[in-house]
VEXDREN-2710 file (C-alpha; in Angstrom, 1 decimal):
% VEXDREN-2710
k/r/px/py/pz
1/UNK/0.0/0.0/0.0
2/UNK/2.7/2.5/0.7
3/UNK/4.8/1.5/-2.6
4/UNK/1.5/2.7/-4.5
5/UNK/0.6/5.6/-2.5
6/UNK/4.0/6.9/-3.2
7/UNK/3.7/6.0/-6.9
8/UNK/0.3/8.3/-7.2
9/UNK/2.6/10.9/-5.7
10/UNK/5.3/10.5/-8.0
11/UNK/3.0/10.8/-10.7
12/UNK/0.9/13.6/-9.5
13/UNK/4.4/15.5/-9.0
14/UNK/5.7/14.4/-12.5
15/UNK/2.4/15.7/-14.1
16/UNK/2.6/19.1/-11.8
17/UNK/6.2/19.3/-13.1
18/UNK/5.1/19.0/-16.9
19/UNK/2.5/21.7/-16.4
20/UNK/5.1/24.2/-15.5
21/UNK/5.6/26.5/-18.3
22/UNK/9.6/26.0/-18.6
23/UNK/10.0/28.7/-21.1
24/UNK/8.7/31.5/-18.7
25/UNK/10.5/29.7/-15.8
26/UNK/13.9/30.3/-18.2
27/UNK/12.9/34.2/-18.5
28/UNK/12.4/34.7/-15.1
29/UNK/15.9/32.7/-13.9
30/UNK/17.5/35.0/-16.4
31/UNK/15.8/38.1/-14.8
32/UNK/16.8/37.2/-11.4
33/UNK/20.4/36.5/-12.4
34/UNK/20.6/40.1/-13.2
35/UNK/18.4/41.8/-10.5
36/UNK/19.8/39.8/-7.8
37/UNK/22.7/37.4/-8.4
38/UNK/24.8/40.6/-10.0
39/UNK/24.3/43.1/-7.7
40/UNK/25.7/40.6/-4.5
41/UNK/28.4/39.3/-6.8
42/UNK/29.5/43.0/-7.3
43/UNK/29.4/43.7/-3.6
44/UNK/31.5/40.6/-3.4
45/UNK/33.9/42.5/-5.4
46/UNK/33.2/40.1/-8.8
47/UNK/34.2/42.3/-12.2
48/UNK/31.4/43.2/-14.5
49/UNK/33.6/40.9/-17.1
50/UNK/33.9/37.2/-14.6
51/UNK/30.3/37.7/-14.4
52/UNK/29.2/37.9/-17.8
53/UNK/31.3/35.0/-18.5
54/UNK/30.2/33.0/-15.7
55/UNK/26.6/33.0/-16.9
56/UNK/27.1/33.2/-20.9
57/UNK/24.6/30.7/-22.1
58/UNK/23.3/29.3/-18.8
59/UNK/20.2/27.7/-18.3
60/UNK/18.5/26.0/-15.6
61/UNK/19.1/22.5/-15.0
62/UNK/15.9/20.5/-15.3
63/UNK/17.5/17.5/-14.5
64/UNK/18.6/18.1/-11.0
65/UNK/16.6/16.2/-8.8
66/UNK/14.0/18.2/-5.6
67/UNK/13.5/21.0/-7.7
68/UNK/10.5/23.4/-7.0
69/UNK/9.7/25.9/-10.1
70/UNK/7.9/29.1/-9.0
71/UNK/4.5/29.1/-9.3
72/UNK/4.6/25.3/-8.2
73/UNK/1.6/25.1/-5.3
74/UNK/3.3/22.0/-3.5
75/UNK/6.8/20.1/-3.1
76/UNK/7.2/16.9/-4.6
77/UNK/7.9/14.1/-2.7
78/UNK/11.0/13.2/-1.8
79/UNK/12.2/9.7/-2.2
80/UNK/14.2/10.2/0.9
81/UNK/11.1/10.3/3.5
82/UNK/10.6/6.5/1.8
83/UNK/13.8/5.1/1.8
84/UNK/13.7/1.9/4.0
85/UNK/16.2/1.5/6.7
86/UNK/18.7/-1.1/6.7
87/UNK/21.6/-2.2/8.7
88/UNK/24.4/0.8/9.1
89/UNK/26.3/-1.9/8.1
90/UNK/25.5/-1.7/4.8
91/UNK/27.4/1.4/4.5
92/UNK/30.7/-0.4/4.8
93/UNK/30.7/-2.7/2.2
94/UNK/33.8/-4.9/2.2
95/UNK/35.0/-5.7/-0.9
96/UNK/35.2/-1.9/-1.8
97/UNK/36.4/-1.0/1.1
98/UNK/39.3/-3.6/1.1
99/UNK/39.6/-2.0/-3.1
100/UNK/40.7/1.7/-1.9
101/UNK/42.7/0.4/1.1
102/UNK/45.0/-1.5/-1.3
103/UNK/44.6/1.6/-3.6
104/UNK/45.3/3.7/-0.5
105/UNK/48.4/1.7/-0.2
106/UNK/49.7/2.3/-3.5
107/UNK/49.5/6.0/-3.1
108/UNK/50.4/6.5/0.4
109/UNK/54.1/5.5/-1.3
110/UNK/53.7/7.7/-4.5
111/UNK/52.7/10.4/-2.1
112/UNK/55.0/9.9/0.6
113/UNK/56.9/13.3/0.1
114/UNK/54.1/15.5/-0.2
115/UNK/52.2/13.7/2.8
116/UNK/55.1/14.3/4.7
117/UNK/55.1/18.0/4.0
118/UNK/51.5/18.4/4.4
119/UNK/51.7/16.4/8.6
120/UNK/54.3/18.2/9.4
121/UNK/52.4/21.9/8.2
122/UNK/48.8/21.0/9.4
123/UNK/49.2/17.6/11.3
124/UNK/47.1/14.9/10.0
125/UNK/48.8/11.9/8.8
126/UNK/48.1/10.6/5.1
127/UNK/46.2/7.4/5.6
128/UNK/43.1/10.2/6.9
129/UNK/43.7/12.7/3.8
130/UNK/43.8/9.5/1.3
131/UNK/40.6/7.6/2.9
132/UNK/39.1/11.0/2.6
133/UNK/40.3/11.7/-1.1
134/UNK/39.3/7.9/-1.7
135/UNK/35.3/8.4/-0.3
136/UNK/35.0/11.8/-1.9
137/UNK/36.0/11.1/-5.6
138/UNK/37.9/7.8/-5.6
139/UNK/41.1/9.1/-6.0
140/UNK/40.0/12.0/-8.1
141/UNK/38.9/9.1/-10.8
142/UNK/35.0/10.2/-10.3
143/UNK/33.8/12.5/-13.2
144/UNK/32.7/15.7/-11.8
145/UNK/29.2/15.5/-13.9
146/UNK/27.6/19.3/-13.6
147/UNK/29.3/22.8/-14.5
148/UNK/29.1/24.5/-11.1
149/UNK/27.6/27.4/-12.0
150/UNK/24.8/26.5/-13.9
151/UNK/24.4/23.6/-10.9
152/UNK/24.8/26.3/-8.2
153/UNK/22.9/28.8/-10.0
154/UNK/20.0/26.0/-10.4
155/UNK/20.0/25.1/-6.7
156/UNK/19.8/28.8/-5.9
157/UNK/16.8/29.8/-8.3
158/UNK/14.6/27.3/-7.0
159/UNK/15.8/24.3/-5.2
160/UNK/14.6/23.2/-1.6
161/UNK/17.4/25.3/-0.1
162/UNK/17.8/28.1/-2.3
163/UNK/19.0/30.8/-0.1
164/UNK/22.4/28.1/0.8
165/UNK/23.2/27.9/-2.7
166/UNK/22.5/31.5/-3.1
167/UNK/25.5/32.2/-1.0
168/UNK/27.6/29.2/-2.1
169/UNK/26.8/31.1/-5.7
170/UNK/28.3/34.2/-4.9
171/UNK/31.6/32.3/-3.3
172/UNK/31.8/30.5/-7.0
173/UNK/32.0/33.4/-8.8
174/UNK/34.4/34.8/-6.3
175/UNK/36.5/31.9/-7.4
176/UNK/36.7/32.6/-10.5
177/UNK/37.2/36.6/-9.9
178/UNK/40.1/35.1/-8.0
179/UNK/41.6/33.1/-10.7
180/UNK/42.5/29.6/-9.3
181/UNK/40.3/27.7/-11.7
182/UNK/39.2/28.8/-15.3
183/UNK/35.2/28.8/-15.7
184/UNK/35.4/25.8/-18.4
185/UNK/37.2/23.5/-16.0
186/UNK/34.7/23.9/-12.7
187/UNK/32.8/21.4/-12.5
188/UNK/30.8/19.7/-9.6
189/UNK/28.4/16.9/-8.4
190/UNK/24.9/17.2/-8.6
191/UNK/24.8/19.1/-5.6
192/UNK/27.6/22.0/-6.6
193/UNK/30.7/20.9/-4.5
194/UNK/33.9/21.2/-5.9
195/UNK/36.7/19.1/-7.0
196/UNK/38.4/16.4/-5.9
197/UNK/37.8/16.9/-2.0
198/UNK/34.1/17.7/-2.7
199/UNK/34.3/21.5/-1.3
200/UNK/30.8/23.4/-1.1
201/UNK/32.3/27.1/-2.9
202/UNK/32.6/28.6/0.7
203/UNK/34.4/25.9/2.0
204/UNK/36.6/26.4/-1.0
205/UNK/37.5/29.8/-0.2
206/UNK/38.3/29.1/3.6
207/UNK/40.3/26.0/3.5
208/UNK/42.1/25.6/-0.6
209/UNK/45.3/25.1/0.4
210/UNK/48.4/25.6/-2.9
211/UNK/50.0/22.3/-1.8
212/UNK/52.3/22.4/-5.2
213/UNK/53.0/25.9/-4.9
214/UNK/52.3/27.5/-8.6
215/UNK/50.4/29.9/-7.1
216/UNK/46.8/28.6/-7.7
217/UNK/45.3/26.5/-5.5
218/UNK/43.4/23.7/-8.3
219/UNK/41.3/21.4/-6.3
220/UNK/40.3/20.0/-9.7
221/UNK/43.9/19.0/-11.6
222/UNK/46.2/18.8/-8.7
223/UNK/47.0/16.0/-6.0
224/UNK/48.9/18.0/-3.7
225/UNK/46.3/21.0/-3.7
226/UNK/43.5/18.2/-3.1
227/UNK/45.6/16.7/0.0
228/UNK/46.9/19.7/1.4
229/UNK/43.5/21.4/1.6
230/UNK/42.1/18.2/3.3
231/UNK/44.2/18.7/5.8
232/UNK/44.0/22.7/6.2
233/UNK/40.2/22.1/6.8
234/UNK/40.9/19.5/9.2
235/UNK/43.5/21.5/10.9
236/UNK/40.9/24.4/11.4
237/UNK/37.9/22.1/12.5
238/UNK/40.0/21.0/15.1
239/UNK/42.2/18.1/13.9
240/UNK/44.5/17.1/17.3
241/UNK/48.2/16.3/15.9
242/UNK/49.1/13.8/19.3
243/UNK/45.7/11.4/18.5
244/UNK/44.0/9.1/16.6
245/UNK/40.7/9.3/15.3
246/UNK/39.5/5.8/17.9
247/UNK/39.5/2.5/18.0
248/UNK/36.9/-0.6/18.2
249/UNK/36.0/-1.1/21.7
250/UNK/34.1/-4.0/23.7
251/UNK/31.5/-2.5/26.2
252/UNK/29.9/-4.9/28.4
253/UNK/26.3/-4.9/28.9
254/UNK/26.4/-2.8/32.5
255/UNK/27.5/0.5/30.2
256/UNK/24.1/1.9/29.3
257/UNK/24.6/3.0/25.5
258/UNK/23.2/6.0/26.2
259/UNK/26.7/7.7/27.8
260/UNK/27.6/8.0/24.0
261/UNK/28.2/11.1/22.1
262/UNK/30.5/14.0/22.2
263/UNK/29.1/15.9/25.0
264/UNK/29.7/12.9/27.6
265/UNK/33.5/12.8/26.7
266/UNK/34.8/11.3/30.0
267/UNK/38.9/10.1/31.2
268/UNK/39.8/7.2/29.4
269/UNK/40.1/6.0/32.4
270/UNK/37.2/6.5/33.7
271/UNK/36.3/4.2/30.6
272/UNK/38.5/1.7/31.6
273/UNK/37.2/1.4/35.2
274/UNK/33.5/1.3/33.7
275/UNK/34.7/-1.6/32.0
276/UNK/35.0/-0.7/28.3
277/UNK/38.1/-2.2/26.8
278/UNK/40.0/-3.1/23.4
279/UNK/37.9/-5.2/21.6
280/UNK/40.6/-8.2/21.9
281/UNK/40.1/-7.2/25.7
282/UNK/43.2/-5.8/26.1
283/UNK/43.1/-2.3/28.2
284/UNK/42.5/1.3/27.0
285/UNK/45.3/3.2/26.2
286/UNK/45.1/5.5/29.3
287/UNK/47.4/8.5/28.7
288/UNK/47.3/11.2/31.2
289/UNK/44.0/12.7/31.2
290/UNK/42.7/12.6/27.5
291/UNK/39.4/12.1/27.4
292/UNK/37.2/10.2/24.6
293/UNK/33.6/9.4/23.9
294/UNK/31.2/6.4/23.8
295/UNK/30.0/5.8/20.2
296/UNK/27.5/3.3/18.8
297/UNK/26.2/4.2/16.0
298/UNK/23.8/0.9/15.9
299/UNK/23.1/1.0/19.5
300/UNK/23.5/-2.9/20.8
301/UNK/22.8/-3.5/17.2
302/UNK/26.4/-3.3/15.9
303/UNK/29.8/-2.2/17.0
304/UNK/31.3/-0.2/19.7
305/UNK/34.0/2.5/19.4
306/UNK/36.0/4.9/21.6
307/UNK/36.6/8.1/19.7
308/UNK/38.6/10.8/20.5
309/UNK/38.1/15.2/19.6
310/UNK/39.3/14.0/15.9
311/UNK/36.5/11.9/14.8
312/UNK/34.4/15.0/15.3
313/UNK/36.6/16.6/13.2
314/UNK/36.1/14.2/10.4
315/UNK/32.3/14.5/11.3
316/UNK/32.4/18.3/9.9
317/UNK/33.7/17.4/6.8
318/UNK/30.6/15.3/6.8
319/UNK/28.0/15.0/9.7
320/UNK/27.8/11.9/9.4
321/UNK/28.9/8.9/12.3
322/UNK/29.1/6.6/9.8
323/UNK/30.7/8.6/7.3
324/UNK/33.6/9.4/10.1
325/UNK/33.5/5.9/10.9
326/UNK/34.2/4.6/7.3
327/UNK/37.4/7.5/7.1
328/UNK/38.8/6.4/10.2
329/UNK/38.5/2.2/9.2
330/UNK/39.9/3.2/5.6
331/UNK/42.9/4.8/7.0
332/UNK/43.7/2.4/9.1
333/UNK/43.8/-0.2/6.3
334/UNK/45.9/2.0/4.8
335/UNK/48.2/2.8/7.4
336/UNK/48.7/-0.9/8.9
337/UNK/46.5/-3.3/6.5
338/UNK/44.0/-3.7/9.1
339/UNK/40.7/-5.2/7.9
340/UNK/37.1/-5.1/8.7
341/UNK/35.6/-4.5/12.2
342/UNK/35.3/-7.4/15.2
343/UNK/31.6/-7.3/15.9
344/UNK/29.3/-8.1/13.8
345/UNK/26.3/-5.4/12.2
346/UNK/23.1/-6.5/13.3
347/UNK/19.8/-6.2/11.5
348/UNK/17.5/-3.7/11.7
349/UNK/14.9/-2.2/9.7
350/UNK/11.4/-2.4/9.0
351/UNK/10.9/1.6/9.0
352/UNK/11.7/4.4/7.0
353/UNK/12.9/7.7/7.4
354/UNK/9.5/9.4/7.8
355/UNK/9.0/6.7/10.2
356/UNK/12.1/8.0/12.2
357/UNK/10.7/11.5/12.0
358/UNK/7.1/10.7/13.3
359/UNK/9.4/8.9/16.5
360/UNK/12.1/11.8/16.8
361/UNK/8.6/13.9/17.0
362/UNK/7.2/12.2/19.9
363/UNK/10.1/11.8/21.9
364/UNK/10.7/15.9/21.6
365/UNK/6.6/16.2/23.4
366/UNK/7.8/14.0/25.7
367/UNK/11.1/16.3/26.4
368/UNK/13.6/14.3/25.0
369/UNK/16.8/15.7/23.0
370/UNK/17.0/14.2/19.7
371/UNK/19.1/17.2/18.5
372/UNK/17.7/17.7/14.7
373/UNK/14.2/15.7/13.7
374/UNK/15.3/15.0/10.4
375/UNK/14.1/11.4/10.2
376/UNK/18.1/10.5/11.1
377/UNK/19.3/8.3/13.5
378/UNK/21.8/10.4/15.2
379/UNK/23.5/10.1/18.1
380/UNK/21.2/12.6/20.3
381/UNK/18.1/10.8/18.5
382/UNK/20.1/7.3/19.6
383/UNK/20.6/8.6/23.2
384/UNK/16.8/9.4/23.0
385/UNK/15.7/6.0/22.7
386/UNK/18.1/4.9/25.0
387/UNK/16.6/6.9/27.6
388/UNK/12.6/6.6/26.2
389/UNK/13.5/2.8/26.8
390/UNK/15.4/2.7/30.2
391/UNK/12.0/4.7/31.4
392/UNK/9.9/2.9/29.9
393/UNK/11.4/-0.9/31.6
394/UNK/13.0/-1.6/28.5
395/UNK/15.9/-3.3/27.2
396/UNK/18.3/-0.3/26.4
397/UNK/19.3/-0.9/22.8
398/UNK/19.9/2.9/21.8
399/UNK/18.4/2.0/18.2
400/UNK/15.1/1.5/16.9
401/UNK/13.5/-1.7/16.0
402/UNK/10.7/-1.4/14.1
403/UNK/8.2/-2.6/17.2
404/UNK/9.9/0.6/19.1
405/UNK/9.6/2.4/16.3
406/UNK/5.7/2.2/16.5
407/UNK/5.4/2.1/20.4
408/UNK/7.2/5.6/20.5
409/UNK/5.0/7.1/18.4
END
């Protein structure tokens, strides 16, 4: 039943979308480009000349996906409130993962110079910057599909967060005003970032580091721009030079899952005495008093981890646990030939994203914390359930099962 009522919305959007007249759509994306795209480009200090150029022949791109034309009286669905939830598991699929690590390999000794250069300046180690390279753009072997400014300008004109590719507009053009990359040879993914690192424009113009020092700093052609601009994002998000990113950790049943998450950082030790070790069982590396946090990203449903400040460093170059997660395992193939986790990713599922939301929505009228209800598992929404279930005389599992799923809301 919900497969077809998503189908009659699928079709009622597809047949709002070919109503929209596209031609007076074009005319007013071209009027906006000059009554309001120029005059913030000039106050970004953009010549008259860059921005002609810039938008020579550019049309809007019907083919990016979430669009909203003006005049369009509702959103179309979006195929993301559907999407069934599997195992977080899936996200680290093994025989591609074990791919870039001996790839990662390979380059950590055609690199080894550069790398070098770039710890010792901003100091993360390679095997991070080349797992990142490796999930952004494979190496820089993805095709960029989109030119960026007619992707950017797209977004801008009417996408579902038009006034964040507004800005990230402006920042393009500034781009090019500066000269690091000629028009013709920006390009982007579908959703305007940048390069081989993947750079949103603004990101681009805080962190593009000239790691082969000609002067330019070409996310797009050059390896040592790509890594050392990694790193000077890192570096400024908070990257500690003396630490790892974590490790896989065994935590008995007595440590409620709920203690995860940044903000209930504790002493390793304190870790230690709570009864969290290695996951071979051997101790914590106690130095001092470093602190680190609890993270299970599956709840009792997968692996545990003990992660230090530079996972959540990794985490703002995508908010994503499981994106950090996949970085940190990646480079530590690369650096040692490590493989795939101890434990085991359990199966959950049975729910889907607007499922999550209805949940996350209950538990905030209840006064629980579930930090953004975006239909997300994240850790707040995690240590949410935790909580909902410990009240409640439940087993704490920090995850939703689909049965929890439907008693929480």
């Amino acid at each position: 039943m919900r497969a077809l009522a998503f189908l009659v919305a699928l079709l009622v959007a597809s047949a709002a979308s070919a109503a929209v007249d596209r031609a007076a759509v074009e005319r007013q994306f071209q009027s906006w480009i000059t009554a309001n795209v120029w005059p913030e480009a000039r106050d970004a200090k953009v010549s008259r000349a860059t921005f002609d150029a810039a938008f020579a022949g550019v049309t809007l791109d019907w083919t990016m996906p979430d669009l909203i034309p003006p005049g369009t009286e509702t959103s179309p669905p979006t195929v993301e409130w559907q999407r069934e939830f599997g195992s977080p598991g899936a996200y680290f699929g093994e025989k591609n993962l074990a791919t870039l690590a001996a790839m990662g390999r390979a380059r950590l000794k055609q690199w080894q110079a550069t790398l070098a250069a770039i710890e010792k300046r901003y100091g993360v180690p390679g095997p991070i910057l080349l797992a990142i390279w490796a999930k952004e753009t494979g190496y820089g072997a993805e095709k960029l599909p989109k030119p960026a400014i007619r992707a950017l300008a797209t977004e801008a004109f009417m996408g579902r967060r038009a006034e964040f590719f507004r800005k990230e507009l402006i920042a393009a053009l500034v781009i090019l005003e500066n000269g690091d990359i000629a028009l013709g040879n920006m390009r982007s993914s579908v959703a305007g970032a940048l390069g081989q690192p993947q750079f949103m424009p603004s990101q681009f113009l805080k962190y593009a580091s000239d790691g082969d020092g000609d002067g330019h700093r070409d996310i797009w052609n050059s390896v040592p721009d790509t890594l050392a601009s990694i790193a000077r994002f890192l570096s400024a998000e908070g990257w500690n030079r003396t630490r790892g990113w974590g490790l896989e950790a065994r935590a008995p049943a007595k440590v409620a899952c709920s203690l995860e998450g940044p903000e209930q950082f504790k002493p390793m030790g304190e870790w230690a005495r709570l009864g969290i070790t290695k996951v071979g069982g051997e101790p914590l590396p106690v130095v001092g008093d470093r602190t680190a946090g609890l993270l299970m990203p599956a709840g009792r449903f997968g692996p545990a981890f003990i992660v230090t400040e530079n996972f959540y460093a990794l985490k703002r170059y995508n908010n994503s646990d499981l994106y950090a997660l996949y970085i940190g395992n990646l480079a530590d193939r690369i650096a040692s030939g490590s493989g795939a986790f101890s434990a085991a990713w359990g199966k959950v599922g049975g729910f889907n994203r607007g499922d999550v939301k209805a949940m996350q929505d209950a538990l905030v009228r209840d006064g629980y914390d579930v930090g953004n209800a975006d239909g997300l598992v994240g850790f707040k929404t995690r240590i949410a359930i935790g909580r909902w279930q410990a009240k409640h005389g439940e087993a704490q599992t920090c995850f939703p099962d689909a049965q929890d799923v439907k008693e929480i809301r």
